[in-house]
C-alpha positions as CSV (number, residue, x, y, z in Angstrom):
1,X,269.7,-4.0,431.1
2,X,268.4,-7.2,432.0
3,X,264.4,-8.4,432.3
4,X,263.6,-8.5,436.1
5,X,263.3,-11.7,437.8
6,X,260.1,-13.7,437.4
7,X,259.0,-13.3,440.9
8,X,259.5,-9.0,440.4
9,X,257.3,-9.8,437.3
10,X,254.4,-11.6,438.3
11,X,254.3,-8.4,441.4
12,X,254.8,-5.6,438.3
13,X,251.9,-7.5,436.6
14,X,249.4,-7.8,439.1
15,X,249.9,-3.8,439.9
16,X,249.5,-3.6,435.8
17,X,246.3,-5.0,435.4
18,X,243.9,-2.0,434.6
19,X,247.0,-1.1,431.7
20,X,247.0,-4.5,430.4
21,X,244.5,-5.9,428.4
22,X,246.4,-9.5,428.3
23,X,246.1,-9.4,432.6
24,X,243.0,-8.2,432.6
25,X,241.8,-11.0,430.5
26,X,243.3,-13.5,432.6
27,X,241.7,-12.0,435.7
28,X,238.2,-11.8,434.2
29,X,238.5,-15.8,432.9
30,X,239.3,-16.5,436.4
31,X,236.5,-14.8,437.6
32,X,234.5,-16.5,435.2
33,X,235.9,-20.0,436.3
34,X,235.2,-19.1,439.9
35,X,231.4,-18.1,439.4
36,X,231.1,-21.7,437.0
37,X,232.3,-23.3,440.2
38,X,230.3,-21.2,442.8
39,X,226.8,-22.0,440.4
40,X,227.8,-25.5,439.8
41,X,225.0,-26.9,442.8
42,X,222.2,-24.7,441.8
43,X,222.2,-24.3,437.9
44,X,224.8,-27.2,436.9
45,X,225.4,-26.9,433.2
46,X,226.2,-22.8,433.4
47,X,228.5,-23.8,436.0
48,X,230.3,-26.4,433.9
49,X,229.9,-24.0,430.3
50,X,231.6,-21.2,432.7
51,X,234.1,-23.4,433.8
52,X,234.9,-24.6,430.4
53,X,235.1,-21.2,429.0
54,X,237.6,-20.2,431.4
55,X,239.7,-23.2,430.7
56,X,240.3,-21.8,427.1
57,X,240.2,-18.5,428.1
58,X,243.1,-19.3,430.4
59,X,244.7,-21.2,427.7
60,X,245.1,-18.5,425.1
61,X,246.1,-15.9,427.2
62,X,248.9,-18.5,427.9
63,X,249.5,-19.4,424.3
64,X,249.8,-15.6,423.6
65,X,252.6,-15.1,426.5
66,X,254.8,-18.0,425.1
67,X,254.9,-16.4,422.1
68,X,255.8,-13.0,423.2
69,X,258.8,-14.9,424.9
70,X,259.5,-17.3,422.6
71,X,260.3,-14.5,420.2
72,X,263.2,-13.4,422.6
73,X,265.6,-16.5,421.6
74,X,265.3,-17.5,417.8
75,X,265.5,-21.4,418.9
76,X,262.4,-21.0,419.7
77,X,260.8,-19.0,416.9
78,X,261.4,-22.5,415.0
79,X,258.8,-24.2,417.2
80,X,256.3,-21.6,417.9
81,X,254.2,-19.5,415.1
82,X,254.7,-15.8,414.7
83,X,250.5,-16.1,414.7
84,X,250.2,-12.2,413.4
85,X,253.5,-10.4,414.6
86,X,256.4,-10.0,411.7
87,X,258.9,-12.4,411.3
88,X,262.6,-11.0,412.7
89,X,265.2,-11.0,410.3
90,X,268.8,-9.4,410.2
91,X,270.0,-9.0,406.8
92,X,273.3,-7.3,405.1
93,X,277.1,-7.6,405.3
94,X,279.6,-6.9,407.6
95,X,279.9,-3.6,409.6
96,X,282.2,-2.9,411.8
97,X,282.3,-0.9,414.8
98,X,284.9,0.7,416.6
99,X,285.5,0.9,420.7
100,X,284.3,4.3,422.2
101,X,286.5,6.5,424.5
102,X,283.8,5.2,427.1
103,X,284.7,1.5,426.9
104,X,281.6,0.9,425.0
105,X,280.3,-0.4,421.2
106,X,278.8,2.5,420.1
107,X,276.1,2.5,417.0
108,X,274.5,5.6,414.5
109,X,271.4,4.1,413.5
110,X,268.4,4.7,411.5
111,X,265.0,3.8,413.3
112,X,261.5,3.7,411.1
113,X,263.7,6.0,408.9
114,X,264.4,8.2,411.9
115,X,268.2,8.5,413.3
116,X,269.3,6.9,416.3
117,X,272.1,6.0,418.7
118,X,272.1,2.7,420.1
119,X,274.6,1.0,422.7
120,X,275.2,-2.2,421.9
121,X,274.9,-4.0,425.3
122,X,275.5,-7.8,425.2
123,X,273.9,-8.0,429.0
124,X,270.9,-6.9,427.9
125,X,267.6,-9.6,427.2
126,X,265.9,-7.5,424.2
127,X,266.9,-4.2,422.3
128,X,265.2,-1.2,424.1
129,X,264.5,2.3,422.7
130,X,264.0,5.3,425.2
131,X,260.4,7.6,424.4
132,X,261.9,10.2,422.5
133,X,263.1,7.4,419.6
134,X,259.9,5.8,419.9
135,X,257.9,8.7,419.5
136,X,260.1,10.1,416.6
137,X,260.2,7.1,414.8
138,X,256.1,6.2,415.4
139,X,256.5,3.4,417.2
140,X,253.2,2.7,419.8
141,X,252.9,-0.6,422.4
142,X,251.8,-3.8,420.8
143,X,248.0,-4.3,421.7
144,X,247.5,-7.2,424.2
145,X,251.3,-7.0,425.2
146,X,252.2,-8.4,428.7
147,X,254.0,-5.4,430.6
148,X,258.0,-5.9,431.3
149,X,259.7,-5.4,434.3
150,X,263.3,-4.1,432.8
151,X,266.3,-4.0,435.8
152,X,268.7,-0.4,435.0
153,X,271.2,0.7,436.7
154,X,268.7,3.2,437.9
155,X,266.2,0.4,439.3
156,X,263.7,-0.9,437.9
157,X,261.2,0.3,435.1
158,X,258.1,-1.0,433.4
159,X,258.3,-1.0,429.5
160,X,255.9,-2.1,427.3
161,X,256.6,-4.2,424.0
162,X,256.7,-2.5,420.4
163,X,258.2,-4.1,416.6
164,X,260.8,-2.0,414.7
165,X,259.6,-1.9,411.4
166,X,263.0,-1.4,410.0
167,X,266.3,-0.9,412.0
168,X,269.1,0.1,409.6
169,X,272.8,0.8,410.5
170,X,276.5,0.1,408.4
171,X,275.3,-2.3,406.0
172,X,272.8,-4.5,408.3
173,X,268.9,-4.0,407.8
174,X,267.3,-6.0,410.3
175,X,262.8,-5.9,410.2
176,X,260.3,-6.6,412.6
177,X,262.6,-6.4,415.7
178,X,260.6,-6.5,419.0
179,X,262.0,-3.8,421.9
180,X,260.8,-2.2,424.7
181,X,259.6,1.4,425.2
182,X,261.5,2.4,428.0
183,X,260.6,5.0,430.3
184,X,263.6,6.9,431.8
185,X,266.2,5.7,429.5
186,X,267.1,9.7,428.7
187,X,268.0,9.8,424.6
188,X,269.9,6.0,425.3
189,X,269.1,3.1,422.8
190,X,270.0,0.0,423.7
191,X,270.8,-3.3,421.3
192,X,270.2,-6.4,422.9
193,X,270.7,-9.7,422.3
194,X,267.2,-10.4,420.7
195,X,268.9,-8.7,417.7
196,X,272.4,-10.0,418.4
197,X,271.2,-13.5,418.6
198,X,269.7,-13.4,415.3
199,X,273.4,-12.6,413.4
200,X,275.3,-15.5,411.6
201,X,278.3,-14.1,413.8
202,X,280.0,-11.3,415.9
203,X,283.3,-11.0,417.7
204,X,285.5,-8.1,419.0
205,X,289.3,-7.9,417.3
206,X,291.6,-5.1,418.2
207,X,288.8,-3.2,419.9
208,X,286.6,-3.6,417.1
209,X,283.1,-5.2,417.2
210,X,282.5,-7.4,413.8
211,X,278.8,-7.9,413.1
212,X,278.3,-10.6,410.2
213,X,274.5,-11.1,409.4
214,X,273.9,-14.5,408.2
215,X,273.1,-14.9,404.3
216,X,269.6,-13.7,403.2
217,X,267.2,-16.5,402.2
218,X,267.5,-15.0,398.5
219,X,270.9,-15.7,398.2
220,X,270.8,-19.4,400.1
221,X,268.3,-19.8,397.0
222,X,270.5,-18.9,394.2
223,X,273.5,-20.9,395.6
């Protein structure tokens, strides 16, 4: 599972709109900058306040859509401010998971308290949980998230963004992971590298995947 290409975005957005409240800011502070600009002969400084207010209008909402990808890759979580969303940390020691009969890396895990089977899927951008887990384990879309366009085998589906309170599997605890609520993903789970990503390591020996979470900021302390 992989997020669509940006040009299949921008198209999934602009059909969003009336769903999103992010898009349908930006399209009323364009508005706004488009009436400052129309008014700016006859009543001059509305025009200009208009124009100026759609300036920082626009500039917000863009602030707000770097941070919701910025929180994809942790390099970037070092530059940007979590501004209100939870901070995403993987914690624990090593588990290890064995090879399915499938070919795949297959996980029992605990969601909001709530179990869960996840497929760990290195192709995939961010961890995604089908309706059923998200419903189970109470998780709702993130207010003033930007809609995403995921690509499936099955096509392409619009998801919306959500934070995992607790994900627990083996002896990792990871907290505030972002996913997607995915629509038409059956009782699949899928965990992506958003989570991966954020591990101090993780290899495959002997048809074995070895997750190692890096050390806790606790024990960094006490060293």
């Amino acid at each position: 599972m992989k997020i669509a290409p940006l040009w299949d975005q921008l198209t999934h957005s602009i059909s969003q709109l009336p769903s999103s409240t992010l898009l349908m800011g930006a399209l009323a502070a364009m508005l706004m900058g488009l009436l400052g600009t129309a008014l700016l002969r006859s009543v001059p400084a509305l025009g200009r306040l208009l124009r100026t207010l759609s300036t920082f209008a626009l500039m917000a909402i863009l602030v707000l859509v770097i941070l919701q990808v910025s929180r994809m890759d942790p390099r970037f979580e070092i530059a940007v401010p979590q501004i209100g969303l939870p901070e995403q940390v993987v914690e624990g020691g090593e588990t290890r998971i064995p090879l399915a009969r499938d070919g795949h890396f297959w996980l029992n895990a605990e969601v909001n308290g709530q179990p869960a089977r996840f497929l760990i899927d290195t192709g995939a951008t961010i961890t995604a949980v089908s309706e059923g887990t998200a419903r189970r384990a109470g998780l709702t879309p993130r207010r003033g998230g930007l809609p995403v366009q995921m690509q499936t085998a099955n096509g392409m589906i619009a998801a919306e963004m959500t934070s995992i309170d607790e994900l627990h599997f083996g002896n990792v605890t990871a907290t505030g992971i972002d996913a997607l609520i995915a629509p038409g993903l059956g009782d699949t789970n899928v965990l992506g590298m958003n989570f991966l990503s954020r591990l101090g390591s993780w290899r495959v020996e002997n048809n074995v995947l070895i997750i190692v979470p890096k050390p806790s900021k606790s024990s960094e302390k006490s060293v």
